[in-house]
ZADO-1210 file (C-alpha; in nm, 4 decimals, padded with zeros to 6 digits):
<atoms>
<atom x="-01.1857" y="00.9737" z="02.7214" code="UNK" pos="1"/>
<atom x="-01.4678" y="00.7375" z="02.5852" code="UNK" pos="2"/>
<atom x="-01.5184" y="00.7228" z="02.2171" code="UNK" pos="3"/>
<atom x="-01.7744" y="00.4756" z="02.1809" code="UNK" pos="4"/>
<atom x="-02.1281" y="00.5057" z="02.1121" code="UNK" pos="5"/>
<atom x="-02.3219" y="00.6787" z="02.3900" code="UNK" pos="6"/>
<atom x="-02.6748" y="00.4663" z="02.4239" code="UNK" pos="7"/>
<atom x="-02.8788" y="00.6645" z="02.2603" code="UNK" pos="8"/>
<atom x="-02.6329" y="00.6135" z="01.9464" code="UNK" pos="9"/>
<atom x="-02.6196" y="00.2394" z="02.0133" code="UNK" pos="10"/>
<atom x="-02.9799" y="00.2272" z="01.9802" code="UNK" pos="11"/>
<atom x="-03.0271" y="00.3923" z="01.6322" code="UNK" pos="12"/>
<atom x="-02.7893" y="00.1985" z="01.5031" code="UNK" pos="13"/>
<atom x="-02.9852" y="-00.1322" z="01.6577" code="UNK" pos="14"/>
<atom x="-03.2466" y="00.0179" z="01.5083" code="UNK" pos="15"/>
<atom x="-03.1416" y="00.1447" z="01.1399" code="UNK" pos="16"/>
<atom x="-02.9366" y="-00.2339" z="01.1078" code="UNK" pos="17"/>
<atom x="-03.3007" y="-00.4104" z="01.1567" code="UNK" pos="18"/>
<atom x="-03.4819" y="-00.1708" z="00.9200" code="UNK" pos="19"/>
<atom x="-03.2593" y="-00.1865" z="00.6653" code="UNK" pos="20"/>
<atom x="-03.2038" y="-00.5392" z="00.7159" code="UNK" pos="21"/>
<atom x="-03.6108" y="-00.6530" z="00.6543" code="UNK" pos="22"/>
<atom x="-03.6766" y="-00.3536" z="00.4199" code="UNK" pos="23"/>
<atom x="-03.3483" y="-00.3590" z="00.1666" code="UNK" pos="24"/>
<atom x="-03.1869" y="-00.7005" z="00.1361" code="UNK" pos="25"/>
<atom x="-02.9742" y="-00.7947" z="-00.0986" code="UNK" pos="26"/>
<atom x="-03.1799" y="-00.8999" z="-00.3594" code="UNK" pos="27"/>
<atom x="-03.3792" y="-00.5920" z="-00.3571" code="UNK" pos="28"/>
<atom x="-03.0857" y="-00.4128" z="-00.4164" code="UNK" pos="29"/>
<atom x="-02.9899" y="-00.6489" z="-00.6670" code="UNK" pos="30"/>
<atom x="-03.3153" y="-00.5389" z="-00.8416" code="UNK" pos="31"/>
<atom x="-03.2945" y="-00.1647" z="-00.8100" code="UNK" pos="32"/>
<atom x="-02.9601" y="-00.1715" z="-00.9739" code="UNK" pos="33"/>
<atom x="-03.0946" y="-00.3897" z="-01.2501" code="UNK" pos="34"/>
<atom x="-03.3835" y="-00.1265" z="-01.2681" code="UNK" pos="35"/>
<atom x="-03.1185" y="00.2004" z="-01.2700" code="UNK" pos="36"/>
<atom x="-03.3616" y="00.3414" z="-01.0354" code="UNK" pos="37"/>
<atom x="-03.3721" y="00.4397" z="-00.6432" code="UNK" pos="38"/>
<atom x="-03.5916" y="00.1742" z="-00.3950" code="UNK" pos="39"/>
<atom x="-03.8793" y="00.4510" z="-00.4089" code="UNK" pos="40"/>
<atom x="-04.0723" y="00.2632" z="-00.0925" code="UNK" pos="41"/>
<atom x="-03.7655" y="00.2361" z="00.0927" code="UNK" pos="42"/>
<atom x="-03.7053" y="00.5939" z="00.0708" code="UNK" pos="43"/>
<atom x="-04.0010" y="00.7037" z="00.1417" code="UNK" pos="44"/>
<atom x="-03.9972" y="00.4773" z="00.4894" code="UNK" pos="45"/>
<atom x="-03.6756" y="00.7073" z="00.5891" code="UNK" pos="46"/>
<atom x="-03.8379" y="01.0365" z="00.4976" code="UNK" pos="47"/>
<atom x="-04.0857" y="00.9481" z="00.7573" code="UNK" pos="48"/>
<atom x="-03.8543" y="00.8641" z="00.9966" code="UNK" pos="49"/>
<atom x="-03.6941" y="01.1999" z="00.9801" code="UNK" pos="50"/>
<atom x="-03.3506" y="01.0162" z="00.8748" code="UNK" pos="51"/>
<atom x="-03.2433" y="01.2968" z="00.6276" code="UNK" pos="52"/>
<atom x="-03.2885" y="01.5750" z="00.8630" code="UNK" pos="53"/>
<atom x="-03.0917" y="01.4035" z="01.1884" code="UNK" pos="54"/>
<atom x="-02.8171" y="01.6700" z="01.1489" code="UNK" pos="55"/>
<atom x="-03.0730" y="01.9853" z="01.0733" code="UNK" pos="56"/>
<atom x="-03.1522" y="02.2074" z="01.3904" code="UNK" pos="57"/>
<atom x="-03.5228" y="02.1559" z="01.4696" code="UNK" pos="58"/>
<atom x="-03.5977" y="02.5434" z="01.4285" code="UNK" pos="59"/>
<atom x="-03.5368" y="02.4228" z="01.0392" code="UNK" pos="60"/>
<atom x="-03.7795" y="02.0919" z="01.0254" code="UNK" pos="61"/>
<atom x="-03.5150" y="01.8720" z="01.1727" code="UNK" pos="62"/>
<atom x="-03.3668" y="01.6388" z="01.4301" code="UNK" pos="63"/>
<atom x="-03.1164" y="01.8432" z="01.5922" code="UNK" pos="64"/>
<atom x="-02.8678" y="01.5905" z="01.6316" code="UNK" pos="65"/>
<atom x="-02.4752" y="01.5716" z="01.5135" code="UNK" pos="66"/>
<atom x="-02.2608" y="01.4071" z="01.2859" code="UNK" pos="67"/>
<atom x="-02.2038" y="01.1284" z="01.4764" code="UNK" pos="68"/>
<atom x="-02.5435" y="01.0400" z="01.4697" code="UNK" pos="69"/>
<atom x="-02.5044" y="01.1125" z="01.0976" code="UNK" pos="70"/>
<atom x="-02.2482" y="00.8473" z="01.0575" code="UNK" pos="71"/>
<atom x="-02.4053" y="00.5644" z="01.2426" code="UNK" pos="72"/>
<atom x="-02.6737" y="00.5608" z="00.9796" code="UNK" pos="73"/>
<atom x="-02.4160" y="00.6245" z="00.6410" code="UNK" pos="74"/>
<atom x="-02.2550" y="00.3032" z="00.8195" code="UNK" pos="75"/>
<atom x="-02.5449" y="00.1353" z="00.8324" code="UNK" pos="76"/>
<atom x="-02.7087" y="00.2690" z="00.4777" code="UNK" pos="77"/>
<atom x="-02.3868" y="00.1618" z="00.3313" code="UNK" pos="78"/>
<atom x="-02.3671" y="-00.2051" z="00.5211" code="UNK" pos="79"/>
<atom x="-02.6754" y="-00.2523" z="00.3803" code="UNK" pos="80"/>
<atom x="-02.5812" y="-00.1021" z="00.0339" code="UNK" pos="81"/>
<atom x="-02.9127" y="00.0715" z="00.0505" code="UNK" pos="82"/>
<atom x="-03.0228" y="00.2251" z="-00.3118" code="UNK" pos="83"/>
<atom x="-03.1462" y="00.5648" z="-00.1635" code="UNK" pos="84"/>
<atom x="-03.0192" y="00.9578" z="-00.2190" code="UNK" pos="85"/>
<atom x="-02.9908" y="00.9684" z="00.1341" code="UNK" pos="86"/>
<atom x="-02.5626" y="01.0197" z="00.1772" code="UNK" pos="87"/>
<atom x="-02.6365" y="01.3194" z="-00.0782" code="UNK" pos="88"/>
<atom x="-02.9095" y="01.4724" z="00.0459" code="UNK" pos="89"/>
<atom x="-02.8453" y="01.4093" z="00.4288" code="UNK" pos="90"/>
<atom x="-02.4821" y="01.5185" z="00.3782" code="UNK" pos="91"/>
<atom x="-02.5905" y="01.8596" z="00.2085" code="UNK" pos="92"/>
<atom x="-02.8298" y="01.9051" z="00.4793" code="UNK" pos="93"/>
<atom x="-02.5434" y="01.8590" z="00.7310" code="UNK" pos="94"/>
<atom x="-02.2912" y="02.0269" z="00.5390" code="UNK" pos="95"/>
<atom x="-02.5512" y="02.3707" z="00.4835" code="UNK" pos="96"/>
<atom x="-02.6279" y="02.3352" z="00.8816" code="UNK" pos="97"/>
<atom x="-02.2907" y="02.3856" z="00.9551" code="UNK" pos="98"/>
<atom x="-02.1343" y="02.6058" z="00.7272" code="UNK" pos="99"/>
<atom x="-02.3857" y="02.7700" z="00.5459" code="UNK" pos="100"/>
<atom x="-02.5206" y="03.1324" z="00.5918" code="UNK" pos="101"/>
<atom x="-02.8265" y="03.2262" z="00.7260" code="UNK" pos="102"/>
<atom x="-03.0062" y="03.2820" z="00.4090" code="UNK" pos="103"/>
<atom x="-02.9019" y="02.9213" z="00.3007" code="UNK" pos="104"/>
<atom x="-03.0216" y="02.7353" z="00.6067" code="UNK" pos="105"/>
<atom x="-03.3514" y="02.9060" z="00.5714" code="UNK" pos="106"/>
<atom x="-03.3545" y="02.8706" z="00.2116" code="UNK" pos="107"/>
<atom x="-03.2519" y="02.5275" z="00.1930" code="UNK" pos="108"/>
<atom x="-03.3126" y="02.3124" z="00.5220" code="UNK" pos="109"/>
<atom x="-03.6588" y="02.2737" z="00.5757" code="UNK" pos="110"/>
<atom x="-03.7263" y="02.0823" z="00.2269" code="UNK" pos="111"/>
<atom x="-03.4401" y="01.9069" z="00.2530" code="UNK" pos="112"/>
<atom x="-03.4937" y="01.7429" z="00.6044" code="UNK" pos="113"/>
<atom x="-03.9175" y="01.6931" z="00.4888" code="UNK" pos="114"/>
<atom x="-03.7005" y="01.4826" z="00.2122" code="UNK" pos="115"/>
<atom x="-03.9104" y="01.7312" z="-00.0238" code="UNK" pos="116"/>
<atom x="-03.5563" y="01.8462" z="-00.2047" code="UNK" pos="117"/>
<atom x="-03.2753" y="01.6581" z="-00.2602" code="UNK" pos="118"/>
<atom x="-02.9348" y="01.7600" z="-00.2722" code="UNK" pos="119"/>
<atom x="-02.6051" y="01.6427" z="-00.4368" code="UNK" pos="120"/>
<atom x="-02.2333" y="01.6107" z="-00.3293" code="UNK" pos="121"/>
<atom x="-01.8970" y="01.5688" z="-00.5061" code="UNK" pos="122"/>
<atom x="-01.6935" y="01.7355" z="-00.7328" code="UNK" pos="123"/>
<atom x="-01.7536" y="01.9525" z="-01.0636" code="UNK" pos="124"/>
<atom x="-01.6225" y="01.6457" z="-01.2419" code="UNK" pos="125"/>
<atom x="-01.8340" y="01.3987" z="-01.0752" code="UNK" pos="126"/>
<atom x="-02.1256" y="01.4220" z="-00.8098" code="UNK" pos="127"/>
<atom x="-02.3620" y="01.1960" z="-00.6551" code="UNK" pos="128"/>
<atom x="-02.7088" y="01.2498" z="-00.6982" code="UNK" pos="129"/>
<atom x="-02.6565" y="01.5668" z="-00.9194" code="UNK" pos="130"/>
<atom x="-02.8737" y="01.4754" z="-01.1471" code="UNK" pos="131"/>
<atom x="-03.2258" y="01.6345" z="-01.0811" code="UNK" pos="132"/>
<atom x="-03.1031" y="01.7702" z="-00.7342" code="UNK" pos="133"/>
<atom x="-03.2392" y="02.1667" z="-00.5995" code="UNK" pos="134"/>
<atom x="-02.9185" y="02.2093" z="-00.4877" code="UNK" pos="135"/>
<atom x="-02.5402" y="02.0721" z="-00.5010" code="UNK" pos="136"/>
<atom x="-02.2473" y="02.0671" z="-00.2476" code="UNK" pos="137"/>
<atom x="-01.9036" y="02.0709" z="-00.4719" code="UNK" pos="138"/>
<atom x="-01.5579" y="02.0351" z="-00.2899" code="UNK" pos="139"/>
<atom x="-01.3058" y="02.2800" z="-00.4548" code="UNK" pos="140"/>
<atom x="-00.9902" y="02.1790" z="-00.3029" code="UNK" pos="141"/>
<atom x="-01.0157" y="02.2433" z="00.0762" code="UNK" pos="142"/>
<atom x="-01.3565" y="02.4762" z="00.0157" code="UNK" pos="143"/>
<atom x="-01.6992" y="02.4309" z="-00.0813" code="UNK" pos="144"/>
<atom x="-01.9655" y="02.5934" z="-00.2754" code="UNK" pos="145"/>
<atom x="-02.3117" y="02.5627" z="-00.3007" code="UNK" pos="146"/>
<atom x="-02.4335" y="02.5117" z="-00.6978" code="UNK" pos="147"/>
<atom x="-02.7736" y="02.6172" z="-00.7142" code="UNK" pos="148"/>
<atom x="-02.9730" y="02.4331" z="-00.9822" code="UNK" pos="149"/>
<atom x="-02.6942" y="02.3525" z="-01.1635" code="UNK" pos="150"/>
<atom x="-02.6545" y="02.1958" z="-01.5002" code="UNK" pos="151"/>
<atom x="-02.5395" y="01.8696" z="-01.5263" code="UNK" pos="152"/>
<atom x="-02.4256" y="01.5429" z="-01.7655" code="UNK" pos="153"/>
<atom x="-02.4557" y="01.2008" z="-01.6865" code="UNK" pos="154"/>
<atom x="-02.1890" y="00.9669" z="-01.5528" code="UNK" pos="155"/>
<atom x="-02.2235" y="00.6166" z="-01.5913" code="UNK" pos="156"/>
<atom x="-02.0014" y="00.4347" z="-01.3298" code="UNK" pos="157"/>
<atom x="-01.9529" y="00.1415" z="-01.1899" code="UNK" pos="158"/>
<atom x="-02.1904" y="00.1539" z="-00.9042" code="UNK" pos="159"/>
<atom x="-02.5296" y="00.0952" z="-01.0075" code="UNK" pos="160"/>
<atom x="-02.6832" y="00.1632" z="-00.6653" code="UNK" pos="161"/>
<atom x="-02.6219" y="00.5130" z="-00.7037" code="UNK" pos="162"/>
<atom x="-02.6445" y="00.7917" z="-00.9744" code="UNK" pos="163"/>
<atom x="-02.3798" y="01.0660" z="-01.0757" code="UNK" pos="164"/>
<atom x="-02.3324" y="01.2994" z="-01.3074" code="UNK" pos="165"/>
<atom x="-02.0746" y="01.6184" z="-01.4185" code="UNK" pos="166"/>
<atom x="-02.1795" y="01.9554" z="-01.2633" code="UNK" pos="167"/>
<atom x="-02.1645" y="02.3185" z="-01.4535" code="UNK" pos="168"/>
<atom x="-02.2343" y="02.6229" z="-01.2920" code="UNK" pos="169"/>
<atom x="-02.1853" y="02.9473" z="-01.0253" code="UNK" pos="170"/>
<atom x="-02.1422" y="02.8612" z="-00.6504" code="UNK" pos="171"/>
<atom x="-02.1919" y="03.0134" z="-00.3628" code="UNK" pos="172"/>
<atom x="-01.9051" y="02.9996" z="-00.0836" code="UNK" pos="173"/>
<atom x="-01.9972" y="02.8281" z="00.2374" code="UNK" pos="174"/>
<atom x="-01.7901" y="02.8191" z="00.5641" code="UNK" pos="175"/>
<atom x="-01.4725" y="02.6579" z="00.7055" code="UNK" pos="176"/>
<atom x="-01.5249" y="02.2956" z="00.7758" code="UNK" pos="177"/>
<atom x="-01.8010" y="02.2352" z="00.4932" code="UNK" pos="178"/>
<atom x="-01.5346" y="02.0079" z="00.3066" code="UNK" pos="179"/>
<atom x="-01.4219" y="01.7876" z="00.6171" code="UNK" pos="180"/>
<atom x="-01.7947" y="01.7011" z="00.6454" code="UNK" pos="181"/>
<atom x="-01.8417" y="01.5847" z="00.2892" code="UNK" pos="182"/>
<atom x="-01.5478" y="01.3346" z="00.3325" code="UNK" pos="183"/>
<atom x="-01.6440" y="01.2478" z="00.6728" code="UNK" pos="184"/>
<atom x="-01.9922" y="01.0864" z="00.5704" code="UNK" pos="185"/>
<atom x="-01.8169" y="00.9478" z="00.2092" code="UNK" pos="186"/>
<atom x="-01.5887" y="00.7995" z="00.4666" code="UNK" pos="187"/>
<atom x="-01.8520" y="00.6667" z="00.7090" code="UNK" pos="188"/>
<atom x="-02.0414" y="00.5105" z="00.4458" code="UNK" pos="189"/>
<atom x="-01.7745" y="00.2954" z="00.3264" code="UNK" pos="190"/>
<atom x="-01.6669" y="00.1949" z="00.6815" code="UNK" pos="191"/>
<atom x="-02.0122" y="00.0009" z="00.6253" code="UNK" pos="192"/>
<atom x="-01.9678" y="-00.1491" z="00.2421" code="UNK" pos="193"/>
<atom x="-01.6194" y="-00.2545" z="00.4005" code="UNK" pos="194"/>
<atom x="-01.7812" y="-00.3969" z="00.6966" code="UNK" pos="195"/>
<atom x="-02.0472" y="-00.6379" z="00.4967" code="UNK" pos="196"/>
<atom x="-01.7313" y="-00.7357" z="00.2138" code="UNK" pos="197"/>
<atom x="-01.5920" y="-00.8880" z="00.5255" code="UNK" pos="198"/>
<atom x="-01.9180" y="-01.0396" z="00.6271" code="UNK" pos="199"/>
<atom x="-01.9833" y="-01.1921" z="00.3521" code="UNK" pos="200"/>
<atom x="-01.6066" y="-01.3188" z="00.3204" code="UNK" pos="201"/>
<atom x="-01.5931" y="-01.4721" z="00.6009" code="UNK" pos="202"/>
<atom x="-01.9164" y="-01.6623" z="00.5681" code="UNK" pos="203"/>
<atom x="-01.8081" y="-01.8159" z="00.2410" code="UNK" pos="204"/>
<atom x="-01.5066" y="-01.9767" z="00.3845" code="UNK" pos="205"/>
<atom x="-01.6352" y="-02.0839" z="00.6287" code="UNK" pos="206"/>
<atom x="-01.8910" y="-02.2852" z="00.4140" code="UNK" pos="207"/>
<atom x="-01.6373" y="-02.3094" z="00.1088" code="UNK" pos="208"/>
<atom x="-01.4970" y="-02.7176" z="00.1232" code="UNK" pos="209"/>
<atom x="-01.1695" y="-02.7835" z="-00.1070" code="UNK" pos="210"/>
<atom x="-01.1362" y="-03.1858" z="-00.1948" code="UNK" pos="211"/>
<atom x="-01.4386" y="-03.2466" z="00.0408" code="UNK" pos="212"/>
<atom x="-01.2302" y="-03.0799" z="00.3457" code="UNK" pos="213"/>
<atom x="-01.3775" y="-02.7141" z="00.5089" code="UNK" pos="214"/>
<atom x="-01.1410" y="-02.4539" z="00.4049" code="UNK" pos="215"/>
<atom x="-01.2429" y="-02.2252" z="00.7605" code="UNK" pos="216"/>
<atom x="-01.1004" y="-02.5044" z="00.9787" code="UNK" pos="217"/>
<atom x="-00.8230" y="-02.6417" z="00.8555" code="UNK" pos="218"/>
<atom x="-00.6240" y="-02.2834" z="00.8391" code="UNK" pos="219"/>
<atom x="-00.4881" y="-02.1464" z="01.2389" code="UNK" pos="220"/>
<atom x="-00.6736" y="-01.8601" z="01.3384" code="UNK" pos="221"/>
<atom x="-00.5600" y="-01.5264" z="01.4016" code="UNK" pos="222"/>
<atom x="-00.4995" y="-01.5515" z="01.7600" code="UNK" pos="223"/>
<atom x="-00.3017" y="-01.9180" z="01.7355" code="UNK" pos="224"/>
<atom x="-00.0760" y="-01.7621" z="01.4220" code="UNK" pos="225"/>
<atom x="-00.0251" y="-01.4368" z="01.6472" code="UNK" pos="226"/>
<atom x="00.0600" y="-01.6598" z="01.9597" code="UNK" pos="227"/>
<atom x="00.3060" y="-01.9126" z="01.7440" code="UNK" pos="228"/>
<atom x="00.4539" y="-01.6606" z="01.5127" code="UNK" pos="229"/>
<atom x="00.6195" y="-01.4588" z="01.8787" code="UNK" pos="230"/>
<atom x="00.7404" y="-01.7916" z="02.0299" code="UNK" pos="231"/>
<atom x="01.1276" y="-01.7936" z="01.9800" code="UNK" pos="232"/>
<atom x="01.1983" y="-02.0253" z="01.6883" code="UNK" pos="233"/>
<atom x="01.3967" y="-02.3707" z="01.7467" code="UNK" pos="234"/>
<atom x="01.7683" y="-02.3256" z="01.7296" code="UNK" pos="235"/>
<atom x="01.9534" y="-02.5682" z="01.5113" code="UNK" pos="236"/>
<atom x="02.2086" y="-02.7260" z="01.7448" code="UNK" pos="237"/>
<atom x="02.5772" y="-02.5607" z="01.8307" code="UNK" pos="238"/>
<atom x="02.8315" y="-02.7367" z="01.6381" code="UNK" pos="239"/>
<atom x="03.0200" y="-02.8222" z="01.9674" code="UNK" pos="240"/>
<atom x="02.7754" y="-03.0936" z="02.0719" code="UNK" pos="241"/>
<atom x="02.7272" y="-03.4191" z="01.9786" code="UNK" pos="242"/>
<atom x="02.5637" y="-03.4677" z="01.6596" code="UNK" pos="243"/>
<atom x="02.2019" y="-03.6148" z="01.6476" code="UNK" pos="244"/>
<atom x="01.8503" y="-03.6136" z="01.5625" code="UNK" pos="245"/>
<atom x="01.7235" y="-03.3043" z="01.3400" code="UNK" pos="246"/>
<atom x="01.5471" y="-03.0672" z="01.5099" code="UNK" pos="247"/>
<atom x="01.2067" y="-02.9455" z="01.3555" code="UNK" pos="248"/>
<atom x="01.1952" y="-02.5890" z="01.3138" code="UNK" pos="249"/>
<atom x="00.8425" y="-02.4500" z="01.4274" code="UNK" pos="250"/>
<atom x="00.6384" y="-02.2801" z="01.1600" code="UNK" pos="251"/>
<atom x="00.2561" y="-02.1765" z="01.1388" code="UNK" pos="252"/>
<atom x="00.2112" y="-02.3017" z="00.8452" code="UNK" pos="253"/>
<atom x="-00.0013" y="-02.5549" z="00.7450" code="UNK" pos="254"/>
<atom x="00.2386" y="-02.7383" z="00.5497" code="UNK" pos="255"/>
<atom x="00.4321" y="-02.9954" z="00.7465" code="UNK" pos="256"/>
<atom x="00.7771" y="-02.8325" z="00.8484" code="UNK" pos="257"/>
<atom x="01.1053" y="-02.8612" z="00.7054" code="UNK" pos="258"/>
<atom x="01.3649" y="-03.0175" z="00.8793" code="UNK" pos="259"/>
<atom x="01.7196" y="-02.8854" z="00.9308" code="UNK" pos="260"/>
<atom x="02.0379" y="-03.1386" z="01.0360" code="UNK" pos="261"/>
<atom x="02.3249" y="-02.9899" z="01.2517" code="UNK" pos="262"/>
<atom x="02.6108" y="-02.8789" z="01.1081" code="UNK" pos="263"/>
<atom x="02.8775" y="-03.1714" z="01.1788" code="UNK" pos="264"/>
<atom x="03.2256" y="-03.1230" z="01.2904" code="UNK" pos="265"/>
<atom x="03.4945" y="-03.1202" z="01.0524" code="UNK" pos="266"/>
<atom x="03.8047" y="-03.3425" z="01.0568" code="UNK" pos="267"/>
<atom x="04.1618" y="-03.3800" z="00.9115" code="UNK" pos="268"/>
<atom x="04.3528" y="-03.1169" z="00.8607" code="UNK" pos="269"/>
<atom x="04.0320" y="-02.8367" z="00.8912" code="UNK" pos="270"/>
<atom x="03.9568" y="-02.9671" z="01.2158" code="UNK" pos="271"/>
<atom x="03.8375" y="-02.6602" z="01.4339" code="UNK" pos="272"/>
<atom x="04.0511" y="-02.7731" z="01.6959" code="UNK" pos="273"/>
<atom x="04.3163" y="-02.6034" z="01.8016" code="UNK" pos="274"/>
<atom x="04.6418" y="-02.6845" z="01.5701" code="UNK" pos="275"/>
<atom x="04.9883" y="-02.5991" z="01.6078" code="UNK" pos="276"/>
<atom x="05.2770" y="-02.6351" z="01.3541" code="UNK" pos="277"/>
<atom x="05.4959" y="-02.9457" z="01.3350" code="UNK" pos="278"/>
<atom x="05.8516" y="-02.8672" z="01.4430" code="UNK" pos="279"/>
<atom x="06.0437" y="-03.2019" z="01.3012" code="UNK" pos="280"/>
<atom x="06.2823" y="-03.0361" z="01.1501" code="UNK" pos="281"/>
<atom x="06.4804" y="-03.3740" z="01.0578" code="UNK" pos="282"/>
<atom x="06.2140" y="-03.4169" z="00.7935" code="UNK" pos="283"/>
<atom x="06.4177" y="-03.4295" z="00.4287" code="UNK" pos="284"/>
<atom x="06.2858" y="-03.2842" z="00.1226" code="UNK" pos="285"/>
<atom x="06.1806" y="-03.5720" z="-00.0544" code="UNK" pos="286"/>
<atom x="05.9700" y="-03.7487" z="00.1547" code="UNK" pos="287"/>
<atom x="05.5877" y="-03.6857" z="00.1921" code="UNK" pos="288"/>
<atom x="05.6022" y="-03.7635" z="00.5942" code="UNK" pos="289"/>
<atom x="05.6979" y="-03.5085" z="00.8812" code="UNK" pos="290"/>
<atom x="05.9775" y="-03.7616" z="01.1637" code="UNK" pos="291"/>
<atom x="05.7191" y="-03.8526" z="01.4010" code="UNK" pos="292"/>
<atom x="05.3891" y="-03.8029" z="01.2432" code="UNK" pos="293"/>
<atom x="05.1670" y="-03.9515" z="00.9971" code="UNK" pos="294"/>
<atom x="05.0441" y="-03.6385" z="00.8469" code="UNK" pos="295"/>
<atom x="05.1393" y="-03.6105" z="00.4480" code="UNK" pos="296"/>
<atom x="05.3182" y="-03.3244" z="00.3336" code="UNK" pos="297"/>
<atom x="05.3925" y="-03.1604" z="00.0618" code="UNK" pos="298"/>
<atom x="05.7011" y="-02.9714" z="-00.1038" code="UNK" pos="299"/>
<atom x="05.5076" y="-02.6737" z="-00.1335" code="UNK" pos="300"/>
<atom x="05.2475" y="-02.6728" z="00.1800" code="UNK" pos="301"/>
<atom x="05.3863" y="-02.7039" z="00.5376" code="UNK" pos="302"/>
<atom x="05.2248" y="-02.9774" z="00.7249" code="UNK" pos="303"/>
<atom x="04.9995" y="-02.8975" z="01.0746" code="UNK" pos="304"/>
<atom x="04.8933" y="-03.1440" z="01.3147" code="UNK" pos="305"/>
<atom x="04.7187" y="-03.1515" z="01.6619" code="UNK" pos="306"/>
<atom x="04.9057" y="-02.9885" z="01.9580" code="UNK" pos="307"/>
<atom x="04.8232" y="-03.4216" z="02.1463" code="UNK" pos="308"/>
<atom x="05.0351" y="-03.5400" z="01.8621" code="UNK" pos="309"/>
<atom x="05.3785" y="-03.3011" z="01.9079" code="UNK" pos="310"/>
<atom x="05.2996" y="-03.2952" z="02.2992" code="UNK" pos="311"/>
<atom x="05.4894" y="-03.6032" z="02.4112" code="UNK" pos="312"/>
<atom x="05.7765" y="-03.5133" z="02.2339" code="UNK" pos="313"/>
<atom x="05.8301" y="-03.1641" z="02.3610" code="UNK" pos="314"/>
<atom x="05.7933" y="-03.3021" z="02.6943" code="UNK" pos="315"/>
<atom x="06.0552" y="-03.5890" z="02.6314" code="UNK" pos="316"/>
<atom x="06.3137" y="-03.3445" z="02.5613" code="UNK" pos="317"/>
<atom x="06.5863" y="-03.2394" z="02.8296" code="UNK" pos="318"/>
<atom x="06.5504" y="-02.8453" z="02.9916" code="UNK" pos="319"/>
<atom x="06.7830" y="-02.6125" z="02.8735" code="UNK" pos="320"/>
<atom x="06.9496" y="-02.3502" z="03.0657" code="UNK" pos="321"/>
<atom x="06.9987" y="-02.0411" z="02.9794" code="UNK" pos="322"/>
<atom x="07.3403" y="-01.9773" z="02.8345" code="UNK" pos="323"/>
<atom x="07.4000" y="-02.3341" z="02.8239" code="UNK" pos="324"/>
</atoms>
C-alpha cells in the first residue's frame, strides 16, 4: 500500500508552504503575539481560499475534500506558526461533517466554511478559540459534544499565537469518531511546529562556531556514527601471545581514544602454566629449599614448580615391576 501524498496533496502543500511562507513570517508572528491579536489580513487571504471549509461537503459551502487534505495544511499552518483560528474553526467544521446530525451540518457548516463563524475545540477546562466562537467542539473522554454559544473565561497560556479560554455550558452529543478527529488535527499541527524547531536547530549549528571552529562540522554525522558504532570493536589482545604495542580501541567520539595495554603473563609461582607438585621427599624440615629445586618453601605452604623442572628426574629413575 502507498501512504504518501497523492499529487494533488503534494501540490497544496507546495502551495500552502509558499503562502504562508511570503504572507506570515516569523516576524509577523512575532508581532501578532506582541499584539494578543489574530493576523486579521492573513486570515482573511485563507477565507478566500476556501481553506476552512476543505473538509465540508460542497452541498454545505465547502471543498469536499478529507482529512488528509485537512492535515497537510494544520502541518503547514503550524510550520509556519501561523496566528489564525483556523485549527479551531476548520477542525469543528470537520469534526460536525463527520459526526454531526443533520440538523447540525445544516445549521452549522455553511458559515463556518464562508469563515463567517468560527468555532472552538478542546476541553471544558481549556479550549482554543472559545472565546467569542458560535459554536464549540469539547472532548468528554472518548465523546464529544457540541456547546452552543457557550459561556466562557479566559486562559492565559503560554502560547501567545493562539487564544483559549474555560468553557460552561449544555452540549449536544455528536457521533462516533468526532473525538479521534479533534486529536488527529491537534496532532497534525504539531507534526509542523516540530518540523520548523528542527529547522531552525539545525541551521544554528550549522552557523554556531565554538573557539573560532564550526560546531556542524567538526561532530560525525548520523550516517558515519551509525556505520562506526556496528563495526565490531578492537579486541584487546589474548594473553597467550606475545606482548606488544596497545591496541586503540575504536570509538565515535570526537575525543581522541583511550588506549588499552594487554594483559601480560604472569610468572613465579602464579604462572598459568601448567604446574605439578614437587615430589623430593628427602627435603628436611628446616630448610627453605625442596632436593633438587630452587623454589623456596615454607613450613607451612608446600612448594610447586614446573612439570620441565621435576621431568628429568622422573625419567632418570629405574622402572619398577610390578611386585618387585
Amino acid at each position: 500500500m502507498d501512504f504518501d501524498l497523492s499529487p494533488d496533496q503534494r501540490e497544496i502543500k507546495d502551495v500552502a508552504r509558499e503562502l504562508l511562507a511570503a504572507r506570515s513570517p516569523m516576524a509577523r508572528v512575532r508581532e501578532a503575539a506582541q499584539d494578543g491579536e489574530y493576523d486579521a489580513a492573513l486570515w482573511s487571504e485563507l477565507v478566500a481560499l476556501g481553506w476552512p471549509g476543505i473538509a465540508v461537503a460542497q452541498e454545505h459551502g465547502g471543498q469536499g475534500l478529507g482529512a488528509v487534505e485537512l492535515a497537510v495544511l494544520l502541518e503547514e499552518l503550524g510550520y509556519a506558526c501561523a496566528a489564525t483560528p483556523f485549527l479551531a474553526t476548520a477542525t469543528a467544521a470537520a469534526v460536525i461533517q463527520a459526526a454531526g446530525s443533520d440538523e447540525q451540518r445544516a445549521r452549522w457548516l455553511p458559515g463556518l466554511a464562508a469563515g463567517e463563524l468560527r468555532g472552538g475545540i478542546g476541553t471544558r477546562e481549556l479550549a482554543a478559540d472559545a472565546a467569542g466562537a458560535a459554536v464549540v467542539v469539547v472532548l468528554d473522554g472518548e465523546e464529544a459534544q457540541l456547546i452552543v454559544a457557550p459561556e466562557t473565561e479566559d486562559f492565559v497560556s503560554i502560547d501567545p499565537t493562539r487564544r483559549f479560554a474555560s468553557v460552561a455550558g449544555e452540549g449536544e452529543p455528536l457521533g462516533p469518531g468526532a473525538a479521534e478527529r479533534i486529536r488527529v488535527a491537534v496532532a497534525a499541527e504539531v507534526v509542523g511546529v516540530c518540523q520548523r524547531a528542527l529547522d531552525m536547530t539545525l541551521a544554528y549549528v550549522k552557523e554556531r562556531k565554538q573557539f573560532g571552529v564550526p560546531v556542524g562540522p567538526s561532530r560525525p554525522s548520523p550516517i558515519a556514527a551509525r556505520r562506526c558504532c556496528s563495526e565490531p570493536r578492537a579486541r584487546a589482545r589474548p594473553p597467550t601471545t606475545r606482548p606488544g604495542p596497545p591496541t586503540p580501541i575504536r570509538s565515535c567520539s570526537p575525543r581522541p581514544p583511550r588506549w588499552r595495554a594487554p594483559p601480560r603473563p604472569k610468572v613465579g609461582s602464579r604462572s598459568p602454566r601448567a604446574r605439578s607438585r614437587c615430589t623430593a621427599a628427602s627435603a628436611s624440615p628446616g630448610r627453605r629449599t625442596c632436593t633438587g629445586c630452587t623454589s623456596v618453601r615454607s613450613s607451612t605452604r608446600r612448594c610447586w614448580v614446573a612439570p620441565s623442572a621435576i621431568a628429568p628426574r622422573l625419567l632418570a629413575r629405574p622402572l619398577r615391576r610390578p611386585g618387585s
